[in-house]
C-alpha positions in Angstrom: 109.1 118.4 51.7 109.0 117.2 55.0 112.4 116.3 56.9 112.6 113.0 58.5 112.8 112.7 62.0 116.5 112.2 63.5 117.0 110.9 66.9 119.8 109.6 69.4 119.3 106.3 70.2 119.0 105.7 74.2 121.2 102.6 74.2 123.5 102.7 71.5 123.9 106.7 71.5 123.5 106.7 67.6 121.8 108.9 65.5 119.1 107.2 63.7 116.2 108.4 60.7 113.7 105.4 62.2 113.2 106.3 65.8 111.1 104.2 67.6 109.7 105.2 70.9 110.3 102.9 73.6 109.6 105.3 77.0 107.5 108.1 77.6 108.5 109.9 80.8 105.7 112.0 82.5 106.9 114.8 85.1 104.3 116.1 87.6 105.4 119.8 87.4 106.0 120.1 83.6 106.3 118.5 80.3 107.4 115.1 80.4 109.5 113.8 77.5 110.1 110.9 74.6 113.0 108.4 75.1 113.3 106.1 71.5 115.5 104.0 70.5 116.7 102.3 66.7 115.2 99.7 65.3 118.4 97.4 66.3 117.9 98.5 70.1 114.2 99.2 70.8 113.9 94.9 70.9 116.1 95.6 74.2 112.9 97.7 76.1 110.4 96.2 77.8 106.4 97.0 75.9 105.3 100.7 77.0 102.8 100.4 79.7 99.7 103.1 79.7 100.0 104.9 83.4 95.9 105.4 83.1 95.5 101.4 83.1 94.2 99.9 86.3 97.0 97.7 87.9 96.5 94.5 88.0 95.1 92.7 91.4 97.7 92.0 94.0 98.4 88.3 94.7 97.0 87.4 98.1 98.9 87.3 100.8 100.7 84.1 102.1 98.2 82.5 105.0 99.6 80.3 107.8 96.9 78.3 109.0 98.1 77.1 112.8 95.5 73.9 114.2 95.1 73.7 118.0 95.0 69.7 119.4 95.0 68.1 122.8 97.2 65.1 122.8 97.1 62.6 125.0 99.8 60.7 126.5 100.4 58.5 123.3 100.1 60.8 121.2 96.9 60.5 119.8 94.7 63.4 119.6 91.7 63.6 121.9 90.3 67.3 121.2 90.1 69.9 118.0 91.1 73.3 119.9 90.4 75.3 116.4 92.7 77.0 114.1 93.8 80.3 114.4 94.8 81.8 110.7 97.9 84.6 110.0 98.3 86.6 107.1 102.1 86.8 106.0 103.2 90.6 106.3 100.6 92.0 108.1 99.9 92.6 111.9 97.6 90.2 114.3 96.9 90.8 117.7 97.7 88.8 120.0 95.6 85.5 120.3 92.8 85.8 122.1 92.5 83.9 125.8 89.4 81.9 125.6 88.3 78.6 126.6 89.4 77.5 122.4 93.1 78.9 123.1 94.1 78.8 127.1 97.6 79.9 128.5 100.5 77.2 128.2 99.1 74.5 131.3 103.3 73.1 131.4 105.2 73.5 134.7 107.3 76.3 133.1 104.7 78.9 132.0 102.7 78.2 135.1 105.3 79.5 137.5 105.4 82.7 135.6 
């Protein structure tokens, strides 16, 4: 005759003869161990994952996309300088001083 299993319910803290396993903890220096839950509770725990499944792709990074003009006096634009593109958390240089992206021409940044 073979005795049914009895465990403590991880939310509730209640004995119960239907354990359902809702956790498995995994140590790196020994054995890990089972956390279940009753029937009533395990609904309440997210789906077991398996920690030898491939993650899913990151999402991509947020892009900033800055465009370059020369305006005229009006307002309209007379020349396409480029676009320089920025990814969101991560580190750029500095932009590069070429003919496509020259220092600030304005009074203020030319006295300094």
């Amino acid at each position: 005759m073979t005795r049914p299993a009895m465990r403590m319910c991880a939310r509730c803290h209640r004995t119960t003869s239907r354990p359902v396993l809702v956790h498995e903890v995994h140590a790196a220096t020994g054995p890990g161990f089972n956390v279940y839950a009753c029937p009533a509770c395990a609904d309440h725990y997210a789906p077991m994952t398996d920690p030898l499944e491939l993650p899913e792709t990151p999402r991509r990074r947020s892009r900033l996309t800055l465009r370059v003009y020369k305006v005229s006096a009006e307002g309209a634009v007379t020349e396409d300088r480029g676009e320089v593109e920025v990814l969101a958390g991560g580190r750029t240089g500095p932009v590069p001083r070429t003919s496509a992206y020259p220092p600030c021409g304005c009074p203020h940044c030319r006295t300094q």
